[in-house]
N, C-alpha and C positions, 0 to 999 in steps of 0.2 A: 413777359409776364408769366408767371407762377401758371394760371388758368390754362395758358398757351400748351407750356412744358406738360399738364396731366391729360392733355384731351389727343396730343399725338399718340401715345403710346397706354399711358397707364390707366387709362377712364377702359378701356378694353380688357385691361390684366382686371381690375376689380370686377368686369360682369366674369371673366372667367375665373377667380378666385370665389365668388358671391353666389353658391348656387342652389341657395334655400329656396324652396318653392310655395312659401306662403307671403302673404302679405304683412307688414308689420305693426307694432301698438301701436304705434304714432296713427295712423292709418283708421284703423281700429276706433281710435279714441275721438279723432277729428270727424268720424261718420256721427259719434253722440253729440257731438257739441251743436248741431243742427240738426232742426228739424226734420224728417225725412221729407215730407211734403215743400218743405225749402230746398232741400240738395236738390230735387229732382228738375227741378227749374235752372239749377246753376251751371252755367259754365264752368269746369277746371281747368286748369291745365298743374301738369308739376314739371319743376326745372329737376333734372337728375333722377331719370325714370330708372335705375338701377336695372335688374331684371323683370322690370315692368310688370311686376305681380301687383304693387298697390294700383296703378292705372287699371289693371285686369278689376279690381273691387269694384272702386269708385267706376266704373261705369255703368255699374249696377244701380246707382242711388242719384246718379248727376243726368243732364241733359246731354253735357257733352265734356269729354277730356283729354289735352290733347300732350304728349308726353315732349318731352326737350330734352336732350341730353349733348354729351362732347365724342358719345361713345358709340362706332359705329354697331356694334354686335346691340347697343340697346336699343338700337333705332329699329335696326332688322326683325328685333322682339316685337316692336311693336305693330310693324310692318304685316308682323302674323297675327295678332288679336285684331288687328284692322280687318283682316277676313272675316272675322265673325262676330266684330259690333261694331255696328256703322256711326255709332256716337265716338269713336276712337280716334287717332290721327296722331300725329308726331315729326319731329323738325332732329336733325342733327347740327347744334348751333355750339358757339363758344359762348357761354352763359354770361359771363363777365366781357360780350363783347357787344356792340352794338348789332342788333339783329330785328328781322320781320316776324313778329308771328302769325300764326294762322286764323285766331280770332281775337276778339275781348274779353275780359274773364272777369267775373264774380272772385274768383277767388283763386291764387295762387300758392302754389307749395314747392318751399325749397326743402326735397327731399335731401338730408343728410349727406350735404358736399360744401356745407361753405366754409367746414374747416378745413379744405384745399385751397382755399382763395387768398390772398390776402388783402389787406383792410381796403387799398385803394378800388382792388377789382368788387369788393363788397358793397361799397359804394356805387359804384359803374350796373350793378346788379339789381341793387334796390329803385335808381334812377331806370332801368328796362323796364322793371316790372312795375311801374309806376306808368307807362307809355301803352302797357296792353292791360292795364285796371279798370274798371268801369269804379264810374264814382259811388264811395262808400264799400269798395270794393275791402274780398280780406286779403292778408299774406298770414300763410300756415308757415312756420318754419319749426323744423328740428334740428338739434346737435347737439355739440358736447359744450357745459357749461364748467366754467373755472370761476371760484373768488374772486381772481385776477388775473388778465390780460396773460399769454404767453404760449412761447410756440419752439418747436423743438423739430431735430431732422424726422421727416417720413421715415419708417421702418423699409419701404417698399422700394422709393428712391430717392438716394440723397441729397438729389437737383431740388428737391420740394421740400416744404416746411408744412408743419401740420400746428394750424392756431384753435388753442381754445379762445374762450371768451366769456366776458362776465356780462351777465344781466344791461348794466350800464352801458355796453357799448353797444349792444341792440336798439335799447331804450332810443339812442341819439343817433343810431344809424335809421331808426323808423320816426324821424321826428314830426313827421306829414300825418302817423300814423296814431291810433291810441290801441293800447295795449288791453284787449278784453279776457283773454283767458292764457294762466302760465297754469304748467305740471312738470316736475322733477322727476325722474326717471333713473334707474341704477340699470347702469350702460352691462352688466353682469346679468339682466335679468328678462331682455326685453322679452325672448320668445316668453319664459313663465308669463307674462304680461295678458299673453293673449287665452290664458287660461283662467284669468279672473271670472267672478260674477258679472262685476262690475268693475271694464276697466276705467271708471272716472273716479275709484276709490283710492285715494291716497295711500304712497306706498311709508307706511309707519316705521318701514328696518332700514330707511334709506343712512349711509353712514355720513356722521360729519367730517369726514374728509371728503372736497369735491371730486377726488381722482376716479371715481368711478361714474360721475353727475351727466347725464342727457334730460333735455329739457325739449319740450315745445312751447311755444307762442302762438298766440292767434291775434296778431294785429287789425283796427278797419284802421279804412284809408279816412281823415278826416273829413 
């Protein structure tokens, strides 16, 4: 499986490729869509803690959050914010496998990896994260959003295929799920993002061609 092939080797090349030391809009935006006096009660967790800079926020604003990743260098990351906030914790798992977590969660985030996955292991993913959800529970997710379905080789490596995806095939992969808040995103822009007033402000220059389109979702469990 696809999942397999990125978490031996290449889930390690992107932390050491990836070495921005802020947190990102997705991030940013998902602190507005809830109340602060609600985060602070919530359990997290995110699947694909990158260089665990957004885990380092969100522990600020949550009870508790505990990071997942394929990648040993991100686990290690987090291994060290674990020294100095004891709401922190994290697992080195294959995300699209069947796995234990560490607790139950209010709310999950698939941090910007499931266009490494392909559709079977997407499924295999949403069914995990349905096992550590408490009922009514959310799924945050980001990525890159297409018109239509399609996937083409990794630049990085050619064993792997990178899949966009349309609106539609979320919709029927969350079908347990209802769909409360969507935001488009021009994947050219994120960091400017986080220099808005107000990042809940629609972006007005977004172009109609999707080749540049990242979006989030904020699913409840029904």
């Amino acid at each position: 499986m696809q999942g397999e092939i990125y978490i031996e080797n290449d889930a390690d090349k992107w932390f050491e490729r990836n070495i921005s030391i802020k947190h990102n809009c997705f991030t940013e935006y998902l602190i507005q869509l809830f109340p602060k006096k609600h985060l602070k009660n919530m359990n997290l967790a995110e699947f694909g803690v990158g260089r665990a800079n957004n885990v380092s926020l969100l522990s600020h604003f949550t009870n508790l959050i505990d990071g997942y990743d394929g990648s040993k260098k991100s686990i290690e990351m987090i291994d060290i914010l674990k020294k100095r906030a004891s709401n922190i914790d994290g697992k080195r798992v294959n995300l699209c496998d069947s796995f234990d977590g560490l607790n139950e969660y209010d709310l999950i985030i698939y941090g910007f990896f499931t266009y490494m996955i392909n559709a079977q292991e997407f499924s295999h993913l949403v069914e995990n994260s349905k096992s550590l959800l408490k009922d009514k529970g959310y799924i945050f997710i980001y990525d890159f959003l297409a018109t239509e379905n399609k996937e083409s080789i990794d630049s990085h490596n050619s064993d792997l295929k990178v899949f966009k995806r349309n609106l539609d095939f979320y919709i029927s992969e969350f079908k347990d799920f209802q769909l409360v808040d969507f935001r488009l995103f021009d994947n050219r822009n994120l960091k400017e993002y986080l220099d808005y007033d107000n990042i809940s402000n629609i972006d007005n220059s977004l172009d109609s061609d999707d080749y540049h389109w990242t979006f989030s979702a904020l699913f409840k469990r029904r």
